[in-house]
N, C-alpha and C positions, 0 to 999 in steps of 0.2 A: 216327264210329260211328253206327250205326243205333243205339237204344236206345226198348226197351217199360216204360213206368210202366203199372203192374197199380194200380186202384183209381179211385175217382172223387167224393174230397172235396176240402173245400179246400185239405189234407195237398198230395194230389196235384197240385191247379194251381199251387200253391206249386214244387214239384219241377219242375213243365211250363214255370213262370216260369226258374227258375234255371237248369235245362240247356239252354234255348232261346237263351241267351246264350253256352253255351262254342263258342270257333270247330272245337271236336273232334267237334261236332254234328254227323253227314249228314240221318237222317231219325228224327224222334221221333213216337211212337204212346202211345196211352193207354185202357187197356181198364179198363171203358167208356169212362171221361172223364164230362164235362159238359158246359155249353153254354161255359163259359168256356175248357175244358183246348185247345178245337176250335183257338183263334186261337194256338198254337206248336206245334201240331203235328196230328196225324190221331186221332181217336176212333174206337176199334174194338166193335162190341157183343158182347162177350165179357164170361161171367159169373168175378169174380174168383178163382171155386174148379173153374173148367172147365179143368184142367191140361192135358188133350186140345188141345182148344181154342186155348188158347195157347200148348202148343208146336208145335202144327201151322203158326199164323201163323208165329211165333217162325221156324222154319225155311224157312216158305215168300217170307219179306219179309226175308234175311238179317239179321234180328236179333243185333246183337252183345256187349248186354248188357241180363238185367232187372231193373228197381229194383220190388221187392213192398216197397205202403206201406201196407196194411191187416194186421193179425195175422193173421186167420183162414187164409189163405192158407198163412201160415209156421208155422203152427199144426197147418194138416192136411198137409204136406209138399212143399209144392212145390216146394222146393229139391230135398230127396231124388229127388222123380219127375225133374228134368231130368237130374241125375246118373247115374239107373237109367234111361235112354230115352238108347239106342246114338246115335240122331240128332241128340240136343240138347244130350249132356250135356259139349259144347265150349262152351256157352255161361254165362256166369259170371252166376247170380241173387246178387244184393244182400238180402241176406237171409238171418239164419240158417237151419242144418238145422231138422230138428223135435225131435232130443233138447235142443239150445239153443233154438228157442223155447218149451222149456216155460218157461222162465223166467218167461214170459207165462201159458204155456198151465194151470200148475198151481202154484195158491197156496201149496202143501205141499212142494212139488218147489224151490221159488225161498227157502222160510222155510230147507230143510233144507242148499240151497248154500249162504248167509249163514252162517249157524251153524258151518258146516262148513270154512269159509274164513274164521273169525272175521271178518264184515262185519257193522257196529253195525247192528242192525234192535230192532224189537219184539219182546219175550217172547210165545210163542205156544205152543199143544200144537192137534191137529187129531184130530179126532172124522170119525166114519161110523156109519150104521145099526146097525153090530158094538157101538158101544163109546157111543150115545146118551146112556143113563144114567148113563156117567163122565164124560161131557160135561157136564151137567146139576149134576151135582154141584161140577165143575171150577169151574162160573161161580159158586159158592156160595164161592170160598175167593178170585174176583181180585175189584181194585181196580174203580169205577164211575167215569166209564164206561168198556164194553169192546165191542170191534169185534168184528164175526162176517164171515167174508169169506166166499164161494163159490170151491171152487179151483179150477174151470173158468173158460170165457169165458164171461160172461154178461151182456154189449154194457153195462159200465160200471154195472149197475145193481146186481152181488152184492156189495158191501160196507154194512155198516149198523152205526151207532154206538149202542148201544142205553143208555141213559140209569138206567135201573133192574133190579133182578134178574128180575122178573115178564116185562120185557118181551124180556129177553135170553133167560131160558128158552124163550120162546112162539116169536120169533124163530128159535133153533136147532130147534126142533122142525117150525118149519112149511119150515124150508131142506133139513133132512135127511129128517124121515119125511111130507115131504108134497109135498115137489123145488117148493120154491116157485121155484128157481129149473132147474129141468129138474134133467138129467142134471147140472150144473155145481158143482149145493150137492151131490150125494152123499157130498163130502168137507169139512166144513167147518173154518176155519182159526178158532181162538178168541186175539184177539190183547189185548194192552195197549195202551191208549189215551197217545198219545205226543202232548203239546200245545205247542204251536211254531207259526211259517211254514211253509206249503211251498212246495215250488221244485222245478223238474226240469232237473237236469244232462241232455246228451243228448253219446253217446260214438259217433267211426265208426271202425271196427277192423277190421282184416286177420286176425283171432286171434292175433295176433302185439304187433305195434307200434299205433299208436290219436292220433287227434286229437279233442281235449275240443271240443264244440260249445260256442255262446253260452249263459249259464244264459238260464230263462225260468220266469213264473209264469201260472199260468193262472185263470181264475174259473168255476167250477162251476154257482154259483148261478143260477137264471133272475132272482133277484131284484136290485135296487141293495142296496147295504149286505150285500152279502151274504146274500139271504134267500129265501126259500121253496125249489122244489124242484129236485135236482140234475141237469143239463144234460151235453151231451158238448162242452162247454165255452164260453162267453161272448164268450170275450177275454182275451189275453196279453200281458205286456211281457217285454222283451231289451234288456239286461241287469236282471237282478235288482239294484238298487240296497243288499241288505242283507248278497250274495253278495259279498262281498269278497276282496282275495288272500288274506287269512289264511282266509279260510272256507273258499273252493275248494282251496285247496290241502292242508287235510284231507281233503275229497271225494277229492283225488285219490291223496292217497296211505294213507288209511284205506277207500274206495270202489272207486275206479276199479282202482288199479294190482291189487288185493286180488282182484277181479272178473274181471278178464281173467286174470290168472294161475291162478285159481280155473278159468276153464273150460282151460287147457291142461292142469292138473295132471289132472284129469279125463276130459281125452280126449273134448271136445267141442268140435268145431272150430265157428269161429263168426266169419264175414263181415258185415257189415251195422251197423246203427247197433242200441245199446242205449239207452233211456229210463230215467234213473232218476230215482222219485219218490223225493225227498228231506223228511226236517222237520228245521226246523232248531232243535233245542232248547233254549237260551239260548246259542248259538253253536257248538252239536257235531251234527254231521250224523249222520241216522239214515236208514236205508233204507226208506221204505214198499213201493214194490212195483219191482219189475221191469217193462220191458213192454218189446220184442224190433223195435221198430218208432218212427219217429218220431210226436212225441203230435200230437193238431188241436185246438186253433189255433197250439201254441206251432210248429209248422213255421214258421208262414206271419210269426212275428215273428224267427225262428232265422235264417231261410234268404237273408233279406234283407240282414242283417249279414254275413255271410260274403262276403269279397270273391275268393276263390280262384275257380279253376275248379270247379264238383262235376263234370264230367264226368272231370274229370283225377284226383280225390280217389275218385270210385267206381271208375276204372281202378287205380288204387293199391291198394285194396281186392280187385279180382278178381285181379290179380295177385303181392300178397303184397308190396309195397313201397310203401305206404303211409308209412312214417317219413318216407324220402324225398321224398315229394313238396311243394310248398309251402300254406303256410297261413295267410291275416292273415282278420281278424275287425274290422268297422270300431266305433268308437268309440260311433259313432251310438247313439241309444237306438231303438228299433222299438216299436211300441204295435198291436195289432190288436184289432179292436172287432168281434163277428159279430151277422151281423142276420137274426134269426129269424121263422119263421112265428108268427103270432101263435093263442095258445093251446100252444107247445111248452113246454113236453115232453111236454104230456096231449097230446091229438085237434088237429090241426090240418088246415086246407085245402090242397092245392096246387093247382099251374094260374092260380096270379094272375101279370096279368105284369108284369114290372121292369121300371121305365122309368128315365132319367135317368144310368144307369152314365156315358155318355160327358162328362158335367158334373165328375167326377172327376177332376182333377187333381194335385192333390200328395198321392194316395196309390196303392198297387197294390191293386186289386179282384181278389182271389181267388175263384171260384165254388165252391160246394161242392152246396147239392142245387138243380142247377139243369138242366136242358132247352131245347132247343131246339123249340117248335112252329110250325107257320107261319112261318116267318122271326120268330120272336118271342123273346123268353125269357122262360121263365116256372116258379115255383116248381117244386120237385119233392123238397122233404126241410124236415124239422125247423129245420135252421142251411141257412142258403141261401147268404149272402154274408159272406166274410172281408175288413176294412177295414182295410190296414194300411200305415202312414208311417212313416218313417223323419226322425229327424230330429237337434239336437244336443244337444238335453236331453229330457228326461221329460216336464216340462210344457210344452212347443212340441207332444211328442209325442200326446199325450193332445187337448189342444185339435183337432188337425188332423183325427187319426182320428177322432173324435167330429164337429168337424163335417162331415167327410166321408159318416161313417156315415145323417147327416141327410142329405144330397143324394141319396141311391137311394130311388126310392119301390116300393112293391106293397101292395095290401092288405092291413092288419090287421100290417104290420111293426113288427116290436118289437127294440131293442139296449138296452142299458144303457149310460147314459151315464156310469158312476162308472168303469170299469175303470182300475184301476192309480193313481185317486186317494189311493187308503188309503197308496201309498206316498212322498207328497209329502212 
């Protein structure tokens, strides 16, 4: 199969890694790509929301399947447009429509499926411009602390935990009559603060039948110990050591089976992989959010355990027999450690260049904001590099990745070296 990966983080070279190995591979492309996605396949410079764009490729390079690894894409319809375009719509995108990526796409739209499908989440009611001042008064009657979410996309930054009534009222007010976060807070979700682990299950489904991916937990924080300010992720380990059978197997049949059956009874059909953030409350799973897309960094510690073909498992997927197909998940534990520009998440520099990647050995170097200049490589995003081993335990795991993470150099690079210790 010819096959287009749409995006170009470490999500994606993760994916560039794993389908680079199925022998059902002819010719694999990645729009854009990075400087790492280059060495398994071709990099195209196509922007990820150029639907034009890439179904023009798409049928001029006989493309036979696309995997879309970013939301926004499945957000703004990119599935729908390949179905509604006479010339492309033979070809099977990996990814749901755009009524099932709301899931992602609208914080209010994903609280009201839950509810509606009896799926355990958080108590919540949702406010607008219309209804401000019952909003206002609403946070006057809940529990401290309480969560204000954005129900748009709003690039991982519209959720906020607000810690007192003063600051929660000022909060809703500067989200909804002041769009602190755009267009995305015009509808704000007011939730119950739910205190636990979290952990994200990640599901791939035909709308039909479904295979439960590896759990994985992610780090947020740019700080060790979990501290200072919130990141598009750290660092993640596979398997969740607190995810148990007995635990997961509520997930699946209080979460998962509830979920999928929830979007058929509805008459929203839906291909591609779902992410579900999970807390785990003193052992009962509760849903935080939805998101319609595999998460980064937890890809890049998920994708490495899976010992099946994914070329054979996303064909399963476009064609609707998925159950059938096979599935083992290795034992192993996976640990990823990402290494960022230094100064992220505020203002950082790119263009510094990495040296030393080929000194890496016993781990797989994922690219995520990276370029190619001069025959060089060099910075080009917030999270640059994903470091992730594979190994037999936890702690073999953690050591490796970590010292691995040391062996890349660039200017002013910054990892954490705590990831996944808390769970020793």
């Amino acid at each position: 199969m010819n096959i287009l990966i749409i995006g170009s983080g470490g999500r994606e070279s993760a994916f560039a890694y794993k389908l680079s190995k199925s022998p059902k591979l002819n010719r694999l492309f990645i729009a854009p790509g990075n400087a790492g996605t280059s060495q398994y396949g071709q990099n195209v410079n196509l922007k990820v929301t150029d639907f034009d764009g890439i179904a023009s490729f798409a049928r001029e390079n006989a493309v036979d399947m696309i995997l879309v690894g970013p939301e926004e894409p499945l957000v703004k319809g990119i599935h729908d447009y390949f179905l509604n375009r006479e010339d492309v719509k033979h070809i099977p995108v990996i990814g749901p429509q755009q009524k099932g990526a709301q899931l992602e796409g609208s914080k209010d739209f994903s609280k009201e499926f839950m509810l509606r499908h009896e799926i355990p989440t958080a108590a919540y009611k949702s406010f607008d411009r219309s209804n401000l001042d019952e909003g206002l008064a609403y946070l006057e009657t809940q529990k401290l602390p309480i969560v204000l979410k954005a129900d748009g996309l709003a690039a991982g930054k519209g959720v906020l935990i607000c810690e007192t009534l003063e600051d929660a009222k000022a909060e809703l007010k500067a989200m909804i009559a002041d769009a602190k976060f755009g267009d995305a807070s015009s509808v704000v979700v007011i939730e119950e603060f739910l205190k636990g682990i979290e952990l994200s299950v990640f599901v791939l489904t035909d709308g039909d039948s479904y295979k439960v991916l590896p759990s994985a937990k992610d780090y947020k924080r740019i700080g060790e110990g979990d501290t200072g300010l919130n990141t598009g992720g750290m660092g993640s380990i596979s398997p969740v050591p607190f995810a148990d059978e007995v635990f997961l197997s509520k997930v699946e049949e209080r979460i998962i089976k509830p979920t999928i059956g929830g979007l058929k009874k509805d008459g929203i059909p839906y291909k591609g992989f779902i992410f579900i953030g999970l807390m785990n409350v003193d052992g009962e799973p509760y849903v935080i959010e939805y998101n319609v897309r595999m998460g980064d960094p937890e890809t890049e510690s998920v994708l490495p355990r899976i010992q099946s073909d994914l070329v054979d498992l996303l064909e399963g997927v476009a064609k609707g027999d998925l159950g059938s197909r096979n599935y083992t998940v290795s034992s192993k534990t996976a640990v990823t450690v990402v290494l960022v520009s230094g100064g992220y998440p505020g203002d950082y520099e790119s263009g510094k260049e990495i040296t030393n990647i080929e000194n890496v050995e016993d781990s797989i170097v994922f690219h995520a904001g990276t370029k190619e200049v001069d025959g060089k490589v060099v910075t080009a995003g917030g999270r640059v590099i994903a470091v992730t081993t594979l190994q037999d335990n936890l702690f073999d795991a953690l050591q490796q990745a970590t010292a691995d993470a040391g062996r890349i150099f660039f200017e002013r690079k910054y990892f954490r070296k705590d990831i996944g210790f808390d769970l020793i």
